[in-house]
C-alpha positions as CSV (number, residue, x, y, z in Angstrom):
1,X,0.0,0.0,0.0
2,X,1.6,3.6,-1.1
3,X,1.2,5.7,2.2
4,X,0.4,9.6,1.9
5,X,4.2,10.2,2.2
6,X,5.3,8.4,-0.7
7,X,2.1,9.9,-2.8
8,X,3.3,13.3,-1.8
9,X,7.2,12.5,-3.2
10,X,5.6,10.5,-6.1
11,X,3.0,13.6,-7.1
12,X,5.6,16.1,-6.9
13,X,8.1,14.0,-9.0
14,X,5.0,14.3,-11.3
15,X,4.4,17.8,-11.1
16,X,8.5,18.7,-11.7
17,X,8.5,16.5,-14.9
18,X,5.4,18.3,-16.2
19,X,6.6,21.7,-15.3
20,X,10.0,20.8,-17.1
21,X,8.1,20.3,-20.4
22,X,6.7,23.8,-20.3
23,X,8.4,25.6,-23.6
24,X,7.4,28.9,-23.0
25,X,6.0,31.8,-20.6
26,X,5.2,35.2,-21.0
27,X,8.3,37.1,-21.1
28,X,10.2,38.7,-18.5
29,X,12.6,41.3,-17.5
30,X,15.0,40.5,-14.8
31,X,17.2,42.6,-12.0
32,X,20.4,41.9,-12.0
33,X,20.0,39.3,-9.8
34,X,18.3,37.0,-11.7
35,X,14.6,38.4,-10.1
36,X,12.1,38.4,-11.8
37,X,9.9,42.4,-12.6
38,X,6.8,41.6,-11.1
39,X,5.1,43.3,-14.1
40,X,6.0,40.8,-16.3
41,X,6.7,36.7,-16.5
42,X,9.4,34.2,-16.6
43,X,10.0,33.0,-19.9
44,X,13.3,31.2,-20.2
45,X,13.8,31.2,-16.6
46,X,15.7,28.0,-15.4
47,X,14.4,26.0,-12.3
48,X,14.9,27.7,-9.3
49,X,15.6,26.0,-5.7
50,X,14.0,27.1,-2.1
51,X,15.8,29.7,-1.5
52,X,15.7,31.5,-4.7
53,X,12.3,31.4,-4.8
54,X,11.8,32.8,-1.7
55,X,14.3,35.7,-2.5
56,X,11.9,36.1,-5.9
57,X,8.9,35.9,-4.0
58,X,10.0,38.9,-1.8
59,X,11.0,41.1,-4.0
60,X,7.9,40.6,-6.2
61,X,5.8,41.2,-2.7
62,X,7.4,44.6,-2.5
63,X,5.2,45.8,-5.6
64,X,2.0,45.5,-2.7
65,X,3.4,49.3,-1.4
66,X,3.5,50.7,-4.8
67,X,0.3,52.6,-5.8
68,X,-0.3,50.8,-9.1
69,X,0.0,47.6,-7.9
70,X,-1.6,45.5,-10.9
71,X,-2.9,42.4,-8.6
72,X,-3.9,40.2,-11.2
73,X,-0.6,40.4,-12.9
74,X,1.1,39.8,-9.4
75,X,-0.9,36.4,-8.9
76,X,0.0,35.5,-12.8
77,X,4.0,36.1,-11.9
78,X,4.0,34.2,-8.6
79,X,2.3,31.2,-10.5
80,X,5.1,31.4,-13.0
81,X,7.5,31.6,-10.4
82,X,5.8,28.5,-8.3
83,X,5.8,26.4,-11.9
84,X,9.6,26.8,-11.7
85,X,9.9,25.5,-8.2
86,X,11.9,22.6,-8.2
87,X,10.1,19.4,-5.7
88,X,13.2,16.9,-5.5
89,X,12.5,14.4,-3.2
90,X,14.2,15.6,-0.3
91,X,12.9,19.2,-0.6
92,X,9.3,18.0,-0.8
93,X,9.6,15.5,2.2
94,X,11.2,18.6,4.3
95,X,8.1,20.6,3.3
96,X,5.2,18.5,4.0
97,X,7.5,17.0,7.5
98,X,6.3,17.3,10.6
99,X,2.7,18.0,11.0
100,X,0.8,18.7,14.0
101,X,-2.6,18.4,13.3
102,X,-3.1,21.4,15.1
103,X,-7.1,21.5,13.6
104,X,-7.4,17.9,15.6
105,X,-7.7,16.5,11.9
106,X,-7.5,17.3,8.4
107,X,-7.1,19.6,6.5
108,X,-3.9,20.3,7.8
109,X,-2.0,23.7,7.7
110,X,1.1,24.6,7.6
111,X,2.9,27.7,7.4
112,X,6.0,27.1,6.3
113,X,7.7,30.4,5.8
114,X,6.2,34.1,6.6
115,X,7.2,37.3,6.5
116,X,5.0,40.7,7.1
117,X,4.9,40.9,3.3
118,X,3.9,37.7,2.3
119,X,3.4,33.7,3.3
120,X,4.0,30.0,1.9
121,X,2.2,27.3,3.8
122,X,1.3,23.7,2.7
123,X,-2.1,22.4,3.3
124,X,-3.1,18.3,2.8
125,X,-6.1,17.1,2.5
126,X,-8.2,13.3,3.2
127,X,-10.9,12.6,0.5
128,X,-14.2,14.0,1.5
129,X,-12.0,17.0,3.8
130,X,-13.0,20.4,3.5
131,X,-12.4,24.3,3.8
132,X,-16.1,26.3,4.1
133,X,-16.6,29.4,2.4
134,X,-14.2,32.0,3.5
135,X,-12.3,35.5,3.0
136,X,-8.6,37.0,2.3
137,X,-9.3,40.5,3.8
138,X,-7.2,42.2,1.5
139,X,-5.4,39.5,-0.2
140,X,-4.0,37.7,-3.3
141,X,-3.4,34.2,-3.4
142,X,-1.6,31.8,-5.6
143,X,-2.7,28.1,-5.1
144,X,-0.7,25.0,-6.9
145,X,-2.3,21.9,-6.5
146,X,1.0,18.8,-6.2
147,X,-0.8,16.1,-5.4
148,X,-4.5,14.7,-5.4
149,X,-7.7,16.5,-6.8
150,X,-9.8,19.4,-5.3
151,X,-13.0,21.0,-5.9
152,X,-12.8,24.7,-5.6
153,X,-15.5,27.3,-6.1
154,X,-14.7,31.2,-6.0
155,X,-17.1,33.9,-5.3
156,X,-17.0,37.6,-5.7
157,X,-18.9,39.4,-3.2
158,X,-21.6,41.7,-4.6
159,X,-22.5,45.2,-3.2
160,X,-26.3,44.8,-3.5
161,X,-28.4,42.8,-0.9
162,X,-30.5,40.3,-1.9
163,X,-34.3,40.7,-1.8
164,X,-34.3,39.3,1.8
165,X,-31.3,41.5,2.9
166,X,-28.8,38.8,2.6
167,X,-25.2,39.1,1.1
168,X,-25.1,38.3,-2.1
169,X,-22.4,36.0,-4.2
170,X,-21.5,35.2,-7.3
171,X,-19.6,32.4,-8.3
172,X,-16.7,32.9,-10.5
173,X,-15.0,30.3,-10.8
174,X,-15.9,26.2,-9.8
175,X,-13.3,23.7,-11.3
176,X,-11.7,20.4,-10.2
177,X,-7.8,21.2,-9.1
178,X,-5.5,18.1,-10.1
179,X,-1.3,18.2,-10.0
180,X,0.2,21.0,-12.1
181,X,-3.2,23.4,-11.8
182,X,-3.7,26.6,-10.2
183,X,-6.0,28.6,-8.4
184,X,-5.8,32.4,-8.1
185,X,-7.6,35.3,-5.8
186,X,-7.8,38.6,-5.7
187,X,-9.2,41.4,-3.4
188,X,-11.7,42.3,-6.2
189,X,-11.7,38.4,-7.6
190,X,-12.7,35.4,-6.2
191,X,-11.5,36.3,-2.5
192,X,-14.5,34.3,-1.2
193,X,-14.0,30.3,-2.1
194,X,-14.4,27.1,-0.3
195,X,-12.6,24.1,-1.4
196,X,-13.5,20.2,-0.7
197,X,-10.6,17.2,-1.8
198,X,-12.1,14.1,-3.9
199,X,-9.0,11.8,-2.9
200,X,-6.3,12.6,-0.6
201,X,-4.8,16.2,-2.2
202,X,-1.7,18.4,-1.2
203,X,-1.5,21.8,-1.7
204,X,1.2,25.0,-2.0
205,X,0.1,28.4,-1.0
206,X,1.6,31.9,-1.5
207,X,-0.7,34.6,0.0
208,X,0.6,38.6,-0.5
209,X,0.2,40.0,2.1
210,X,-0.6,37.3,4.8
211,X,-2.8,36.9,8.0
212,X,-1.7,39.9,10.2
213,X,-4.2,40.5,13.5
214,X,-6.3,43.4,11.8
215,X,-6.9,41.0,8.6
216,X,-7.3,37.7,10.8
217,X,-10.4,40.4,12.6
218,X,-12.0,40.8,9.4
219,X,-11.9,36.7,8.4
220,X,-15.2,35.4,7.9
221,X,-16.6,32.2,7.6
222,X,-19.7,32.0,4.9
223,X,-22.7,30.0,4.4
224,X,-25.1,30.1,1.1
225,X,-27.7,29.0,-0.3
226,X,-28.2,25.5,-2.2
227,X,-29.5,27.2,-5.4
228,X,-28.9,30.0,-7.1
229,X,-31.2,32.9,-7.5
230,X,-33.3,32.9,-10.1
231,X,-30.9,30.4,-12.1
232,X,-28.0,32.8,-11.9
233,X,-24.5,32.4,-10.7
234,X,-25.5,34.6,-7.7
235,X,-26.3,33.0,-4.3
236,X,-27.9,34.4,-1.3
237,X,-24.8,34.4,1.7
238,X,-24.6,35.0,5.2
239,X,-21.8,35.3,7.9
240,X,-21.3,32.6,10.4
């Protein structure tokens, strides 16, 4: 019987291999260091180890101060950057090492490095586990799916209330996450998303900027309706 370890090594050995067959990116200009502009992606970029992408990750997590700050092109670059990641064997077992099942179960999380600007955590996943609806107050996020399959479903929130003075959601996004895809969120898209594993499923997360203690007050938990209104994408919602 393969245990979850060996699926984890096994999936990411996977998920290298298919990330060394991609050809081409959008292009990129680089600092003299090798970093990539944040405006731009990473064509021709070689594979980068742990500690390069980490370097990369904060310098592209600086661009959050500037007033421009083109958030959908910021998620686009970090999942360039995360394609590039090498997983060898002992890197991966280093990452996902350790747990302590702090929820009392799974899914388990994990940060794995954070900074004030930015964080990388791991999260892994039973079949049948779940994350309920929920918020990045002020947030991007880049998730990379290594091994397993996921469900997720992203909402925007809209400003109107329903007809029975409820929040109101739409749903932007609802697609199966296997090794080698990505999710992405925005403040102003899909911040609101839920995500349910069909099979036992590891994930890699970069969030920009992370959990502080006046975003962590603003977290909430969501519940919706079943249906939809009216046959729409839009869903009646609530706070838990």
């Amino acid at each position: 019987m393969i245990s979850r370890r060996h699926a984890l090594v096994m999936g990411a050995k996977g998920v290298a291999a298919l990330m060394a067959s991609v050809t081409a990116l959008p292009a990129c200009r680089t600092s003299a260091i090798g970093v990539p502009d944040s405006s731009s992606g990473l064509a021709g970029s070689k594979r980068v180890d742990w500690t390069v992408f980490l370097e990369s990750l904060a310098a592209m997590a600086q661009q959050q101060f500037s007033s421009d700050w083109d958030q959908q092109s910021h998620v686009r670059d970090v999942q360039a950057l995360m394609e590039l990641l090498e997983l060898d064997e002992a890197h991966f077992d280093a990452l996902y090492d350790g747990y302590s099942s702090s929820m009392g179960g799974f899914p388990e999380l994990n940060s794995i490095h954070e900074t004030e600007h930015f964080e990388v955590a791991t999260v892994e996943f039973d079949a049948g586990d779940s994350i309920p609806l929920h918020n990045h107050p002020d947030m991007t996020g880049v998730i990379q799916c290594l091994v397993g399959a996921v469900r997720v479903e992203a909402f925007n929130l809209l400003d109107e209330p329903s007809a029975d003075g409820k929040l109101k959601l739409k749903r932007v996004n609802d697609a199966v996450l296997r090794p080698g895809d990505f999710s992405t969120l925005t403040v102003a898209s899909g911040n609101i998303h839920a995500l349910v594993a069909e099979e036992h499923t590891a994930l890699l997360d970069v969030f920009t900027p992370p959990y502080n203690k006046e975003r962590k007050r603003r977290y909430r938990w969501y519940g919706r309706s079943e249906k939809p209104i009216e046959g729409s994408d839009v869903f009646e919602a609530w706070t838990l």
